[in-house]
C-alpha positions as CSV (number, residue, x, y, z in Angstrom):
1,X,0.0,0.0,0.0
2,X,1.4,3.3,-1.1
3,X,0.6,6.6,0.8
4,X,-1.1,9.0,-1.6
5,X,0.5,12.3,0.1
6,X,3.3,13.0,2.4
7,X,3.2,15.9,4.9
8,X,6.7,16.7,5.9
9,X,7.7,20.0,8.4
10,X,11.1,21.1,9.1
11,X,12.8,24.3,11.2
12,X,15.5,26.0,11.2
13,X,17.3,28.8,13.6
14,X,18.0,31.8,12.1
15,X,21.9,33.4,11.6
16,X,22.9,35.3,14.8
17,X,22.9,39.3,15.0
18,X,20.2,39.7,12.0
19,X,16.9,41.8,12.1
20,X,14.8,38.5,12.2
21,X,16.7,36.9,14.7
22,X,16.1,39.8,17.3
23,X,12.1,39.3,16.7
24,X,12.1,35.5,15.8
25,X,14.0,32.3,16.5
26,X,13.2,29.6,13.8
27,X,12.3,29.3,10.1
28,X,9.6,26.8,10.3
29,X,8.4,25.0,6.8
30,X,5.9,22.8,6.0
31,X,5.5,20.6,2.5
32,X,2.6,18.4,1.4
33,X,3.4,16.3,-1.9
34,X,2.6,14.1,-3.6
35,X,4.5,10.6,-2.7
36,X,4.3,9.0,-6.3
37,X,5.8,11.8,-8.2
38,X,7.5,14.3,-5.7
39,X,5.3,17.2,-7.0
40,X,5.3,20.0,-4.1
41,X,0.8,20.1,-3.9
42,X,1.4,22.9,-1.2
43,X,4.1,24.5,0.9
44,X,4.2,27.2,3.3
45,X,6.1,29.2,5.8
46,X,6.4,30.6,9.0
47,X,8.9,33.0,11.5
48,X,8.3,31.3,15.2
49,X,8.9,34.2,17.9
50,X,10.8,33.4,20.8
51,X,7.8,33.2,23.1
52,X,6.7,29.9,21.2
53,X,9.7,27.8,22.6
54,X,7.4,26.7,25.8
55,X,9.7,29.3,28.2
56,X,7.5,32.0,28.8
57,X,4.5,29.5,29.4
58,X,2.9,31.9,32.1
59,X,2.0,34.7,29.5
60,X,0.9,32.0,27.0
61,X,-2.0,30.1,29.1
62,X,-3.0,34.1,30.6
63,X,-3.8,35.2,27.0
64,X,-6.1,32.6,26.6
């Protein structure tokens, strides 16, 4: 049995001393394709702040 579609996700941290870094942390990317082929069905992108990383959990849970 094949799978149809993959969904894969991978981050990154960004360089040191840039203007992203000082706002956000990681490069996160997410892929969905198709497995047969290889061909990219949808892809996107996102800059995760540092306040995502679980440490400031306090000021998370009280926003909600």
């Amino acid at each position: 049995m094949t799978v149809p579609k993959v969904f894969l996700s991978g981050y990154a941290k960004l360089p040191d001393n840039t203007t992203a870094q000082k706002l956000y942390n990681h490069l996160v990317l997410v892929v969905t394709a198709e497995s047969s082929t290889g061909t990219i069905l949808d892809a996107d992108c996102t800059m995760a702040p540092s306040w995502g990383d679980g440490s400031s959990g306090s000021f998370w849970w009280a926003t909600r």
